[in-house]
PDB file as gemmi writes it, atoms N, CA and C in Angstrom:
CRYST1    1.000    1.000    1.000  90.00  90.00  90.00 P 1                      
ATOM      1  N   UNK A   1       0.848  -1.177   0.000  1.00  0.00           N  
ATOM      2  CA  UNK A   1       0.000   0.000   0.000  1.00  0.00           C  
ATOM      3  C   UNK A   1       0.893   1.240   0.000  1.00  0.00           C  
ATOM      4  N   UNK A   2       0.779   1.808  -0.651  1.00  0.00           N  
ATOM      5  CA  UNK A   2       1.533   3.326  -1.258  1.00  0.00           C  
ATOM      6  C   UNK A   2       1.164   4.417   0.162  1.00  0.00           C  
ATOM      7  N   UNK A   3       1.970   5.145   0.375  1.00  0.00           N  
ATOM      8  CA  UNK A   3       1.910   6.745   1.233  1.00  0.00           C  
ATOM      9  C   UNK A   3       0.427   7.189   1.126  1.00  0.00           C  
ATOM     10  N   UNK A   4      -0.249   7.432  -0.172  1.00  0.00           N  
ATOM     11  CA  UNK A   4      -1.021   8.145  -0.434  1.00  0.00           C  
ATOM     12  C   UNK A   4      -2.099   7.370   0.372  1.00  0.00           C  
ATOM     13  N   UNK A   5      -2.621   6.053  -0.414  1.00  0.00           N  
ATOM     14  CA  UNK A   5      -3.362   5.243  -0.056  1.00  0.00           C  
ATOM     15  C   UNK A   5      -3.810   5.060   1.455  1.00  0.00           C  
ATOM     16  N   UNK A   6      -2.418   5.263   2.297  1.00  0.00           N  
ATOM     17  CA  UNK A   6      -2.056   4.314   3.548  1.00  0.00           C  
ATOM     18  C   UNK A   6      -2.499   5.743   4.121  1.00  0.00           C  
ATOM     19  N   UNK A   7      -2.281   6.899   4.327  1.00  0.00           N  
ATOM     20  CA  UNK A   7      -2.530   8.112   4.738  1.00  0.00           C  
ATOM     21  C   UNK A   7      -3.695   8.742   4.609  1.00  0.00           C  
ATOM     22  N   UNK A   8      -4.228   9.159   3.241  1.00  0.00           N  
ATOM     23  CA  UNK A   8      -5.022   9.751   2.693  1.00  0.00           C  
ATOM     24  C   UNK A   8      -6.358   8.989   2.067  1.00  0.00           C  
ATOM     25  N   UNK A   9      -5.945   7.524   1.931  1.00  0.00           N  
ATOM     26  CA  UNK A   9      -6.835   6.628   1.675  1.00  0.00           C  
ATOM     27  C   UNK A   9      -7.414   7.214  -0.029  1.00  0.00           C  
ATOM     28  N   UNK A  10      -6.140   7.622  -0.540  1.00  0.00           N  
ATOM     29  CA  UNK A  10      -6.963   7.773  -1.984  1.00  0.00           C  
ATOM     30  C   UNK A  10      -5.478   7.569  -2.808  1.00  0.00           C  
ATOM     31  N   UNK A  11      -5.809   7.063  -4.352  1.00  0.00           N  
ATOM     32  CA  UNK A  11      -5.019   6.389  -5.346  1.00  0.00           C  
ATOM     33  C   UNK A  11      -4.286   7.604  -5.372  1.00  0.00           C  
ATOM     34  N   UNK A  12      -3.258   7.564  -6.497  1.00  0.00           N  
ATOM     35  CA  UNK A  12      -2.452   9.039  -6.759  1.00  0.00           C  
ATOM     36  C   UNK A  12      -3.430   9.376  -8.315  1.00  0.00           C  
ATOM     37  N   UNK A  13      -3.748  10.608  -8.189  1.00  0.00           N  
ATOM     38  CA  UNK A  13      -4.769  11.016  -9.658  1.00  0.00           C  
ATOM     39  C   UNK A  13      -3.509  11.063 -10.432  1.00  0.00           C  
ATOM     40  N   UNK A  14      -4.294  11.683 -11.484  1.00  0.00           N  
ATOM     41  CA  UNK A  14      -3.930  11.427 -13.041  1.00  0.00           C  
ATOM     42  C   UNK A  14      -2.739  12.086 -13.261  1.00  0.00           C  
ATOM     43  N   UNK A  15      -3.270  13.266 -13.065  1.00  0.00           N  
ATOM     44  CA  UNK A  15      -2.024  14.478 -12.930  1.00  0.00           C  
ATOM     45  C   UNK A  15      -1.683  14.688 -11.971  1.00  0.00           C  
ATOM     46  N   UNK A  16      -1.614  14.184 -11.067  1.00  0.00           N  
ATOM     47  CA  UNK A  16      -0.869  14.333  -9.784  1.00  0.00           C  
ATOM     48  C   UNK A  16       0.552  14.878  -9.633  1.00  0.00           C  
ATOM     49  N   UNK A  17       0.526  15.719  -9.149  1.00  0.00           N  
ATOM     50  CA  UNK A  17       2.551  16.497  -9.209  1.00  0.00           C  
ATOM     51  C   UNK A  17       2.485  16.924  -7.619  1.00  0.00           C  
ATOM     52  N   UNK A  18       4.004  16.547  -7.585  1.00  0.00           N  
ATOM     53  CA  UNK A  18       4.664  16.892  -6.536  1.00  0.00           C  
ATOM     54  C   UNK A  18       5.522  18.202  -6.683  1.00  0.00           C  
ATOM     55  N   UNK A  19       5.555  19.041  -7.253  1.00  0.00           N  
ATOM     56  CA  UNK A  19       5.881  20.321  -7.240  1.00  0.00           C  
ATOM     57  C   UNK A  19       5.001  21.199  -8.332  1.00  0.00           C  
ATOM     58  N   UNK A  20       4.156  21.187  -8.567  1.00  0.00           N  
ATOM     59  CA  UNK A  20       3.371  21.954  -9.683  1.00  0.00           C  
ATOM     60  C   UNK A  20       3.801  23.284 -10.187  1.00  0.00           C  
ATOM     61  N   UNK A  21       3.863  23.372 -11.738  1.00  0.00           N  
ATOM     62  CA  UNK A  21       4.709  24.382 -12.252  1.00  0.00           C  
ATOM     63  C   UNK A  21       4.204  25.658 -11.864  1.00  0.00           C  
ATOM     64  N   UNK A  22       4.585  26.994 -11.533  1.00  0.00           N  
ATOM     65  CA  UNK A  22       4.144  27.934 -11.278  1.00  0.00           C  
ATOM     66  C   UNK A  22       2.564  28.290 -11.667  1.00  0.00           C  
ATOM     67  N   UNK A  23       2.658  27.904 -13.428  1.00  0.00           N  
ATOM     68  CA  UNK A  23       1.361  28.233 -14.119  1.00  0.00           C  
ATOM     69  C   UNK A  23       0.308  27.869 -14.027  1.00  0.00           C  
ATOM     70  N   UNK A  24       0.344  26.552 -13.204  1.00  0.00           N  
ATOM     71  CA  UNK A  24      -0.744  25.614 -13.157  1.00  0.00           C  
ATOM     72  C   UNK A  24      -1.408  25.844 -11.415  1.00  0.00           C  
ATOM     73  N   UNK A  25      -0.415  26.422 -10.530  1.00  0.00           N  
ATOM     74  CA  UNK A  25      -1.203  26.357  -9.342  1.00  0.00           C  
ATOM     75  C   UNK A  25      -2.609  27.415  -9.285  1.00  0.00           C  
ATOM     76  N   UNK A  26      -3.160  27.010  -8.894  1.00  0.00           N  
ATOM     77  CA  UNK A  26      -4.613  27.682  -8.800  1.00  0.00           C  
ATOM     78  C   UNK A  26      -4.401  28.749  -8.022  1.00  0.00           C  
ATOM     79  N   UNK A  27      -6.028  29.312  -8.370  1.00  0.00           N  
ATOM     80  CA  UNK A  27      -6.588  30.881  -7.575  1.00  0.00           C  
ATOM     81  C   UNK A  27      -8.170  30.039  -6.831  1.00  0.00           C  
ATOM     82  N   UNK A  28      -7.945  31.430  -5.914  1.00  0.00           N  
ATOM     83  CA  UNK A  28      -8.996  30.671  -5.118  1.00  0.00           C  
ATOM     84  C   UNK A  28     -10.046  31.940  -5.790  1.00  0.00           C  
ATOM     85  N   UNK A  29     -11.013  31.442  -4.873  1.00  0.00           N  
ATOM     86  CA  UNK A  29     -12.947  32.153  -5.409  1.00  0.00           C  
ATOM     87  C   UNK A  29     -12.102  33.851  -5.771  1.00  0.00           C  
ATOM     88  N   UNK A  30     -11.222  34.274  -4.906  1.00  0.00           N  
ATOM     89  CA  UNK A  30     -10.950  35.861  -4.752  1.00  0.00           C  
ATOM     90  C   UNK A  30     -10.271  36.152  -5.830  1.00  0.00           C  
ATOM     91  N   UNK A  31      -9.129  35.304  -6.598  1.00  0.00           N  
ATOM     92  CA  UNK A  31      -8.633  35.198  -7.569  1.00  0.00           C  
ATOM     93  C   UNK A  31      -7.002  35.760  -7.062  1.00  0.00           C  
ATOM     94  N   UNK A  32      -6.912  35.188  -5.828  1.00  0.00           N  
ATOM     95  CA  UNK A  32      -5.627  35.274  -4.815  1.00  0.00           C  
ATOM     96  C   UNK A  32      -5.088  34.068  -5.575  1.00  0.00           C  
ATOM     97  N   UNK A  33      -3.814  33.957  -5.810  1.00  0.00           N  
ATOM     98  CA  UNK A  33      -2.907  32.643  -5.734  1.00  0.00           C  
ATOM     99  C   UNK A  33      -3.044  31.790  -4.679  1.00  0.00           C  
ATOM    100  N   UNK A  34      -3.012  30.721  -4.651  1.00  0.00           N  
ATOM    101  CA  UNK A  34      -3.270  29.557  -3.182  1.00  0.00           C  
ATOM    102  C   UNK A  34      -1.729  29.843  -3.064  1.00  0.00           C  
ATOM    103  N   UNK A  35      -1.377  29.559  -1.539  1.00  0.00           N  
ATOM    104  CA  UNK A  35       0.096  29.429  -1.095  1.00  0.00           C  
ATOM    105  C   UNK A  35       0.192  28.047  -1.393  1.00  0.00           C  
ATOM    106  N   UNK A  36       1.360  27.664  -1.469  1.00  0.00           N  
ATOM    107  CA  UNK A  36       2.176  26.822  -1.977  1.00  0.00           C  
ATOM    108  C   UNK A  36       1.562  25.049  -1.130  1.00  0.00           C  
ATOM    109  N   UNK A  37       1.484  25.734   0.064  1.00  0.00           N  
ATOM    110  CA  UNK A  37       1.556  24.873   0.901  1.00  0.00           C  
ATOM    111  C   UNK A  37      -0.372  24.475   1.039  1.00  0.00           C  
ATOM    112  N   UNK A  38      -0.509  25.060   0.333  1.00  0.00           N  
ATOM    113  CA  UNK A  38      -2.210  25.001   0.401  1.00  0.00           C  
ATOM    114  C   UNK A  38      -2.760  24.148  -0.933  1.00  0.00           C  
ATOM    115  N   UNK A  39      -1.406  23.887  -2.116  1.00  0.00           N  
ATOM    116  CA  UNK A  39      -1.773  23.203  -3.281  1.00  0.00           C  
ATOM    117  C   UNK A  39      -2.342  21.711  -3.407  1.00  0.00           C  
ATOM    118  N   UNK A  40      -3.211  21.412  -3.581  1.00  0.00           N  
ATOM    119  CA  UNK A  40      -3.183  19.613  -3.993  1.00  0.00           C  
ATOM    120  C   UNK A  40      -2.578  19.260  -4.861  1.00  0.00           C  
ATOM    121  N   UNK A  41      -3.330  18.008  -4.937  1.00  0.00           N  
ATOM    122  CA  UNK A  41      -2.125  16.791  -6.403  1.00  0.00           C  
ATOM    123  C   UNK A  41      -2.448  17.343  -7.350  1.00  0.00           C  
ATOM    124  N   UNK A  42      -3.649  18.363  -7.833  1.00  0.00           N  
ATOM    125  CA  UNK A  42      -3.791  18.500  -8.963  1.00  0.00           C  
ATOM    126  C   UNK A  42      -3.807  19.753  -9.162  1.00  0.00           C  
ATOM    127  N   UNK A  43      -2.971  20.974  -8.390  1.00  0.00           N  
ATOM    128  CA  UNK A  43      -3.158  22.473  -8.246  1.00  0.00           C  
ATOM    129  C   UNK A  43      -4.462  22.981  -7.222  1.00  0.00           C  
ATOM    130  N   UNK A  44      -5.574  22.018  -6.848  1.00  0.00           N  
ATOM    131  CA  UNK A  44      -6.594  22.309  -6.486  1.00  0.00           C  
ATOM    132  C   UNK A  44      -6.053  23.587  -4.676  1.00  0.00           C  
ATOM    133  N   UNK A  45      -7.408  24.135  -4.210  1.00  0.00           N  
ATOM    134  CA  UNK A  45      -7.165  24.342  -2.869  1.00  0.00           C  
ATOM    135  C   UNK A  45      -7.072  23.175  -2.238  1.00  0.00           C  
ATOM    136  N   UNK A  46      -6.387  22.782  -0.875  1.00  0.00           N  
ATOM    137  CA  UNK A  46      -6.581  21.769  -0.259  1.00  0.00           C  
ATOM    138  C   UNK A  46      -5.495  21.966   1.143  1.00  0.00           C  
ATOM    139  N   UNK A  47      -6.232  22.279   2.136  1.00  0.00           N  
ATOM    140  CA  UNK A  47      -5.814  22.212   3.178  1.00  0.00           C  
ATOM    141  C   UNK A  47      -4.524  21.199   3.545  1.00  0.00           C  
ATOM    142  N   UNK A  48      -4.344  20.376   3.072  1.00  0.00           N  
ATOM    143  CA  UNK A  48      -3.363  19.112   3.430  1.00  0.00           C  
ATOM    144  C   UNK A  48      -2.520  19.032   2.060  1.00  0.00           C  
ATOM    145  N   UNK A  49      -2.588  19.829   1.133  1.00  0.00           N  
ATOM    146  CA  UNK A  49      -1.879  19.950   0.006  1.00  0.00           C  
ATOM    147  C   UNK A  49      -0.562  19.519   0.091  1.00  0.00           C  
ATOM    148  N   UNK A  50       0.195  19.942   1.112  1.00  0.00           N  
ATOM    149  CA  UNK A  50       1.542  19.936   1.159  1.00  0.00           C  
ATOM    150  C   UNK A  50       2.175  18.598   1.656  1.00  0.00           C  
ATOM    151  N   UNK A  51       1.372  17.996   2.572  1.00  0.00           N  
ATOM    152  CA  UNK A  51       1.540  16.534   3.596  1.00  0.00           C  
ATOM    153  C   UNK A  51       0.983  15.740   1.982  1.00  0.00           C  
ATOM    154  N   UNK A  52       0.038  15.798   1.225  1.00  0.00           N  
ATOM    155  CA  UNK A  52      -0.403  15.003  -0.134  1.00  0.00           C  
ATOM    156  C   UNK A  52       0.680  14.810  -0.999  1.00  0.00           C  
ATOM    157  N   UNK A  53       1.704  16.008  -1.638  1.00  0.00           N  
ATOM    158  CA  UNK A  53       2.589  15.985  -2.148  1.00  0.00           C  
ATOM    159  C   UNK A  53       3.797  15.623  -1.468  1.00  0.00           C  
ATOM    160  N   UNK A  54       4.061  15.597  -0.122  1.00  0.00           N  
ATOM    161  CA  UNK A  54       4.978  14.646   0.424  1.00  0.00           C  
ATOM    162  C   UNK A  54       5.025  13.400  -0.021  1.00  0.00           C  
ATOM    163  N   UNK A  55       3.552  12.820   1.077  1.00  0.00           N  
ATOM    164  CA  UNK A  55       3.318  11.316   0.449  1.00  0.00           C  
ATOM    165  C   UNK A  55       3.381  11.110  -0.651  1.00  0.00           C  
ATOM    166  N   UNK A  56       3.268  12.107  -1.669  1.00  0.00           N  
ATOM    167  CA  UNK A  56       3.230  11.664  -3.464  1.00  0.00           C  
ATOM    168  C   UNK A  56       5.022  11.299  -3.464  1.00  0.00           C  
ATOM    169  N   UNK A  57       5.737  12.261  -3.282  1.00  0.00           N  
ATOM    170  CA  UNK A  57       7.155  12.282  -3.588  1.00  0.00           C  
ATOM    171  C   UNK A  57       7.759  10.880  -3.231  1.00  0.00           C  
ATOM    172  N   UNK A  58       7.003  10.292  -1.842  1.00  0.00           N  
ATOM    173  CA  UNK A  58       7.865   9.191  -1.291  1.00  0.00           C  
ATOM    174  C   UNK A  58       7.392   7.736  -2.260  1.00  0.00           C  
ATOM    175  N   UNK A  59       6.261   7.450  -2.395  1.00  0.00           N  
ATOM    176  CA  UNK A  59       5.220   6.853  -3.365  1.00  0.00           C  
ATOM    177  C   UNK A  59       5.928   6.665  -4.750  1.00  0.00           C  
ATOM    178  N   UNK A  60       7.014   8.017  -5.159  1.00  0.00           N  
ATOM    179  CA  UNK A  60       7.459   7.803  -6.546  1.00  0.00           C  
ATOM    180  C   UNK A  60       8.706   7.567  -6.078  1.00  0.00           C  
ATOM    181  N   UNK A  61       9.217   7.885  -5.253  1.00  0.00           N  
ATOM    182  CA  UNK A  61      10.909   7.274  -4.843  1.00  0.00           C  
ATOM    183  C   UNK A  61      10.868   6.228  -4.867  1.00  0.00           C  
ATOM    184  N   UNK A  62      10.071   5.334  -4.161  1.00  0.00           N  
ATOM    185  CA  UNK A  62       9.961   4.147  -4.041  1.00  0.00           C  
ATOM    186  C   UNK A  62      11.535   3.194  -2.968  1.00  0.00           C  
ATOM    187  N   UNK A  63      12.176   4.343  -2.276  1.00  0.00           N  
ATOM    188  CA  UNK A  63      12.705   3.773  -1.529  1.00  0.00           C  
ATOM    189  C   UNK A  63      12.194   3.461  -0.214  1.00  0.00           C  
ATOM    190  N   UNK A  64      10.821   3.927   0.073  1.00  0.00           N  
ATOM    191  CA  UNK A  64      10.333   3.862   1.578  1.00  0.00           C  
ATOM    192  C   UNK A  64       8.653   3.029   1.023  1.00  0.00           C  
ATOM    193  N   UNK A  65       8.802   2.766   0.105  1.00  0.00           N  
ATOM    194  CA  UNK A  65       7.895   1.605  -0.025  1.00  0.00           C  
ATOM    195  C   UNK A  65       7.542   0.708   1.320  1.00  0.00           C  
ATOM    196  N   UNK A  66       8.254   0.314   1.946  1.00  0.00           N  
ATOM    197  CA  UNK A  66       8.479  -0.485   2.998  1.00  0.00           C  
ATOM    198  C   UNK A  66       8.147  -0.206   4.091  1.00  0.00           C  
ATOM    199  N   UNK A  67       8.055   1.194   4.522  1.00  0.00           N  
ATOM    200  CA  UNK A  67       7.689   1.377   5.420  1.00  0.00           C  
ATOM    201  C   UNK A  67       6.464   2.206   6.092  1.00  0.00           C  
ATOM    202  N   UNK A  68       6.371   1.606   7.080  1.00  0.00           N  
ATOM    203  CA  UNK A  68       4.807   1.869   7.268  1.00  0.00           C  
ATOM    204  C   UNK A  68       4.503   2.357   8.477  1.00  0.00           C  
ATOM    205  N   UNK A  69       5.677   2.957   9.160  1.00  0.00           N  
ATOM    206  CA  UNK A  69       5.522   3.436  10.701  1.00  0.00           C  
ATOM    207  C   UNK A  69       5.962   4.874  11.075  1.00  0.00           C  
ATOM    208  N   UNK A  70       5.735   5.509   9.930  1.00  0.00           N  
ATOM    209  CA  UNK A  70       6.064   6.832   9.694  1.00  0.00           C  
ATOM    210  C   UNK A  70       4.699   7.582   8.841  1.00  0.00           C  
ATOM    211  N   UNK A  71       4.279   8.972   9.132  1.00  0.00           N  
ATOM    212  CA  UNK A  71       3.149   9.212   8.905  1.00  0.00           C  
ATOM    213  C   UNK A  71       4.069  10.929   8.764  1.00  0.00           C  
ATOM    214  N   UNK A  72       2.893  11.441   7.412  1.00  0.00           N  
ATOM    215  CA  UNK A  72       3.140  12.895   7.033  1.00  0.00           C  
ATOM    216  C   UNK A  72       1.904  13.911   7.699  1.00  0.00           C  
ATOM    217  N   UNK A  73       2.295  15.249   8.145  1.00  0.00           N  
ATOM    218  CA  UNK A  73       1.074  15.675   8.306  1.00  0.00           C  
ATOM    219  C   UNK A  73       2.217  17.466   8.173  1.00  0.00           C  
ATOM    220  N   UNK A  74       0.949  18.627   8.166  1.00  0.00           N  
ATOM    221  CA  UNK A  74       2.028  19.507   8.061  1.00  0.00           C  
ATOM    222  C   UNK A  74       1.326  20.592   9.295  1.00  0.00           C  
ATOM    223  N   UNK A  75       2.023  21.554   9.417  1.00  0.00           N  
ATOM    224  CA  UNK A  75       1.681  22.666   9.950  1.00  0.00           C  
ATOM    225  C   UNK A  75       2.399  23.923   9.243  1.00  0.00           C  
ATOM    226  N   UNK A  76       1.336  24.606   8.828  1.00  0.00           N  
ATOM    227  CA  UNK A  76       1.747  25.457   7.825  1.00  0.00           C  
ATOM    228  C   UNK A  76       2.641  24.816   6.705  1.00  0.00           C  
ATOM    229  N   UNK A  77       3.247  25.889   6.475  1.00  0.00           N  
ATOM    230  CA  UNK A  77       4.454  25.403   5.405  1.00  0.00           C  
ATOM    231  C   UNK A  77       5.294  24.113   6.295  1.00  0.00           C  
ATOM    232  N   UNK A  78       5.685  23.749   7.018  1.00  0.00           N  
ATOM    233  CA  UNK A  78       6.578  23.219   7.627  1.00  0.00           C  
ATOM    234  C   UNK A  78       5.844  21.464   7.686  1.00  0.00           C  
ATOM    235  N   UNK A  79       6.624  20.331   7.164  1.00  0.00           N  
ATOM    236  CA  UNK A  79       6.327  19.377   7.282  1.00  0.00           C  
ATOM    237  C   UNK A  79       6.826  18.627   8.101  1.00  0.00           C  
ATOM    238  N   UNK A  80       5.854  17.778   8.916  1.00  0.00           N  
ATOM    239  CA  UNK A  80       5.973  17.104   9.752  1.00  0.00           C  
ATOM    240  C   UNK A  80       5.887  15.943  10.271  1.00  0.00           C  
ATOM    241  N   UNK A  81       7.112  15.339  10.329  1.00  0.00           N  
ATOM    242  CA  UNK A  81       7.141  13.509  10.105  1.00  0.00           C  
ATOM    243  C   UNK A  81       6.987  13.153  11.655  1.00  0.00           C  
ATOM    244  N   UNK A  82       6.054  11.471  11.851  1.00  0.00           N  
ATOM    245  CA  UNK A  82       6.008  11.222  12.903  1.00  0.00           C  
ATOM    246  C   UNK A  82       5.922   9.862  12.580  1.00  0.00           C  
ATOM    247  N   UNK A  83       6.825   9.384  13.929  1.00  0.00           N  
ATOM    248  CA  UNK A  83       6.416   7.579  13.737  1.00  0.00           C  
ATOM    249  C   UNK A  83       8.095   7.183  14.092  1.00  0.00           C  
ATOM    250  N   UNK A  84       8.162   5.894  13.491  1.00  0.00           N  
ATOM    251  CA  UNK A  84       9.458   5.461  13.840  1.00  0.00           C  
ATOM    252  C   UNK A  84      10.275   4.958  12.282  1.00  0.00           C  
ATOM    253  N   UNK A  85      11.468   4.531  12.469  1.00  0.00           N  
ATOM    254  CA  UNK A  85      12.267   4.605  11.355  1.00  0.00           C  
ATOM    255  C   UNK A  85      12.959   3.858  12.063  1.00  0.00           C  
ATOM    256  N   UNK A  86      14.008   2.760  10.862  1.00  0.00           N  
ATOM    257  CA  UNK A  86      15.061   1.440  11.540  1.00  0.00           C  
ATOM    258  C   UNK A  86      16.901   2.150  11.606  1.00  0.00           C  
ATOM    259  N   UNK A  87      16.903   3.463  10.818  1.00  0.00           N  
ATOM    260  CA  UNK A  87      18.201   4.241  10.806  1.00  0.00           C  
ATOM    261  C   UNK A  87      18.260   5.813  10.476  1.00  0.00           C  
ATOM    262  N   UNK A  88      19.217   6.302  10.912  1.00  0.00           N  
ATOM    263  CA  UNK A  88      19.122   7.674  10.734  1.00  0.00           C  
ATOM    264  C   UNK A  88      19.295   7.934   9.201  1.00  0.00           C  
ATOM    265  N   UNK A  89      20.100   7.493   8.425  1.00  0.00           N  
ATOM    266  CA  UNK A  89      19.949   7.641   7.206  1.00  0.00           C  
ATOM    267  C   UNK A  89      19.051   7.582   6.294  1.00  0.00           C  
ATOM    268  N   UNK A  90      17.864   6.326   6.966  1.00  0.00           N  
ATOM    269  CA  UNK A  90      16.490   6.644   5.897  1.00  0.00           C  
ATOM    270  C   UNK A  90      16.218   8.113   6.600  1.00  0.00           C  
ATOM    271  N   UNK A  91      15.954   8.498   7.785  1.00  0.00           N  
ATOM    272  CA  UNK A  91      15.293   9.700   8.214  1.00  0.00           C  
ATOM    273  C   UNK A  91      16.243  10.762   7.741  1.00  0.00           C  
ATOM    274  N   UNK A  92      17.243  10.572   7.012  1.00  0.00           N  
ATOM    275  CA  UNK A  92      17.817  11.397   6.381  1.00  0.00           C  
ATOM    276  C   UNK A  92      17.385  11.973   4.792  1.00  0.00           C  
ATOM    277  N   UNK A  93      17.377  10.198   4.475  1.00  0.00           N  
ATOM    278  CA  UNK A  93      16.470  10.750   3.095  1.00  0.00           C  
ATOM    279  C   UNK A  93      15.300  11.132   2.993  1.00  0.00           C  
ATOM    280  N   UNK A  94      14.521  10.754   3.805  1.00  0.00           N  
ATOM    281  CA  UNK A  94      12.947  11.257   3.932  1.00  0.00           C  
ATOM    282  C   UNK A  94      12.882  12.421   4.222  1.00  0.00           C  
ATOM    283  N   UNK A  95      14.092  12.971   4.584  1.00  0.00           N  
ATOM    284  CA  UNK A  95      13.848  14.588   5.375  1.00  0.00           C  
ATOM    285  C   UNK A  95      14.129  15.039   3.731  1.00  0.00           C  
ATOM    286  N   UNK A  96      15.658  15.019   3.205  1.00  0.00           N  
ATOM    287  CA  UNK A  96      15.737  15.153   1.672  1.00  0.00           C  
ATOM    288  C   UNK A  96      15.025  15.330   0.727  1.00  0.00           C  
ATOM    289  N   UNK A  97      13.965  14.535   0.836  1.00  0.00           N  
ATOM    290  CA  UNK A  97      12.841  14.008  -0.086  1.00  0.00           C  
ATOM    291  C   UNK A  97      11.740  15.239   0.242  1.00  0.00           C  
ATOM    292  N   UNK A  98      11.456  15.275   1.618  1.00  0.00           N  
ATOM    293  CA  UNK A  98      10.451  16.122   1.683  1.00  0.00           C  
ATOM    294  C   UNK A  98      10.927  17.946   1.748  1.00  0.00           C  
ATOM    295  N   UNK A  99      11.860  18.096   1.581  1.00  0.00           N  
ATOM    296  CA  UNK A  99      12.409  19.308   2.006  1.00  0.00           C  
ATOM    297  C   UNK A  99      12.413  19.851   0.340  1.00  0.00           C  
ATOM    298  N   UNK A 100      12.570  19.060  -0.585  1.00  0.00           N  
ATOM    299  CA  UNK A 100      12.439  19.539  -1.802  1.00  0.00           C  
ATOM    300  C   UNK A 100      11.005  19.325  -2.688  1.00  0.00           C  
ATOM    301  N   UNK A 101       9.711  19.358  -2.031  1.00  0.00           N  
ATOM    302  CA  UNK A 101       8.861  19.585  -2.131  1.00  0.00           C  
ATOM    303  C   UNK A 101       8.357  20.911  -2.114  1.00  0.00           C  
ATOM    304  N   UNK A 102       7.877  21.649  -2.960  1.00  0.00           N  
ATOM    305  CA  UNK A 102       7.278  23.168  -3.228  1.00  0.00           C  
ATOM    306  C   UNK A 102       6.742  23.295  -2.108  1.00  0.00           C  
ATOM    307  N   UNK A 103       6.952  24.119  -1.957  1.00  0.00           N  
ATOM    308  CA  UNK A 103       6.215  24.607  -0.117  1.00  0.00           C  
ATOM    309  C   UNK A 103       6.295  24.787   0.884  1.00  0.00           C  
ATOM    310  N   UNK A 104       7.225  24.014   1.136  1.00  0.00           N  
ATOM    311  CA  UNK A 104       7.996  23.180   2.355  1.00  0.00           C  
ATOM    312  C   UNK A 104       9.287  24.112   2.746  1.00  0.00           C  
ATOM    313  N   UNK A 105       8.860  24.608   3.609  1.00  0.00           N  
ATOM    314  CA  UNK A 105      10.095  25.698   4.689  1.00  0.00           C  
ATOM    315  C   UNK A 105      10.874  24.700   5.474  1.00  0.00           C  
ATOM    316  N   UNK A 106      10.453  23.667   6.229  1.00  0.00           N  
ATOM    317  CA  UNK A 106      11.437  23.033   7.566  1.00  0.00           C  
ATOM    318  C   UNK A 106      10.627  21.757   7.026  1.00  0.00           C  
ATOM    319  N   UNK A 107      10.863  20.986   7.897  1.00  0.00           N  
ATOM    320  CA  UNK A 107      10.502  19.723   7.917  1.00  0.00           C  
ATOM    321  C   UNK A 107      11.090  19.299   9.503  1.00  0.00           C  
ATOM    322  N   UNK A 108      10.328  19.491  10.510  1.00  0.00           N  
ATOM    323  CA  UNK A 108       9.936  19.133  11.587  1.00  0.00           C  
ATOM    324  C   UNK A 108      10.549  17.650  12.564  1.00  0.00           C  
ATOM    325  N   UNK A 109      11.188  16.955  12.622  1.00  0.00           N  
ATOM    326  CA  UNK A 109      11.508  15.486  13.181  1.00  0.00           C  
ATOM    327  C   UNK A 109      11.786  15.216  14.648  1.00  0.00           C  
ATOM    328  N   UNK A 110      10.970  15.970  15.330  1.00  0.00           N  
ATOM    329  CA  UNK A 110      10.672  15.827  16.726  1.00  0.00           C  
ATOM    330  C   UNK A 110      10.137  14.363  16.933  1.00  0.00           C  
ATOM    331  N   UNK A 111       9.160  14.434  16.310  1.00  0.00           N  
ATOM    332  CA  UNK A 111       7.954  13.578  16.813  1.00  0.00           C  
ATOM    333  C   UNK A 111       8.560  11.701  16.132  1.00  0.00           C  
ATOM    334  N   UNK A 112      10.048  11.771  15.365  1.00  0.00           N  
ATOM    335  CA  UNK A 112      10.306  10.520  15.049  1.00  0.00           C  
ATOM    336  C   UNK A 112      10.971  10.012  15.833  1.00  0.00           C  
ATOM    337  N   UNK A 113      11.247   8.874  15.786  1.00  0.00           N  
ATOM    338  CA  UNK A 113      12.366   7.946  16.682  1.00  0.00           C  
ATOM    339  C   UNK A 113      12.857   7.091  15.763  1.00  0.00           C  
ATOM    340  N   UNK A 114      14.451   6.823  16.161  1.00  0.00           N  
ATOM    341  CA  UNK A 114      15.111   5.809  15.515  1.00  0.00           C  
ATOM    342  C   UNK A 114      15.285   4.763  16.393  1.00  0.00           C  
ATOM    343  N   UNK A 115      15.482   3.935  15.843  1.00  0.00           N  
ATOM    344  CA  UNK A 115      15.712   2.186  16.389  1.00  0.00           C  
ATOM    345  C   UNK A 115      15.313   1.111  15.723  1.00  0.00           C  
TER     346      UNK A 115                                                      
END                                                                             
């Protein structure tokens, strides 16, 4: 079961992007730009936009396929991993991974543990 699935409980859509090109991110009703961190998989508004395109990024790496004891969620711009991990080096790449996601100021790793 994929990030998306396992988290969000939904497939990855069609066009789904993990950094969406400038041109394509949406306006809301006011005809404001959505912040970055407010984008979905498909440019849409979406509150969890940013934790969606995490899980998308890890889903296409396909190096954390495997694991299933780590969970995305964000606050504001800043993403925030929680759960556990078997070495510091995956929590190295996962930080990697998510830090180069559009949106994404910090990336948070309080809430993980290694062992």
């Amino acid at each position: 079961m994929g990030w998306l699935q396992r988290m969000f409980g939904m497939e990855k859509p069609e066009d789904a992007q993990v950094n969406p090109e400038p041109e394509s991110v949406a306006v809301d009703d006011s005809g404001e730009e959505i912040p970055l961190e407010r984008v979905g998989l498909n440019g849409e508004y979406d509150q969890s936009g940013l934790a969606k395109r995490v899980a998308l990024a890890f889903d296409e790496d396909g190096r954390f396929d495997d694991i299933d004891s780590v969970y995305v969620a964000q606050t504001g711009s800043t993403v925030v991993l929680k759960g556990e991990v078997s070495s510091q080096d995956i929590l190295d790449e996962m930080v990697a991974i998510a830090s180069e996601v559009s949106g994404a100021t910090d990336v948070n790793i309080d809430q993980v543990t290694v062992g």
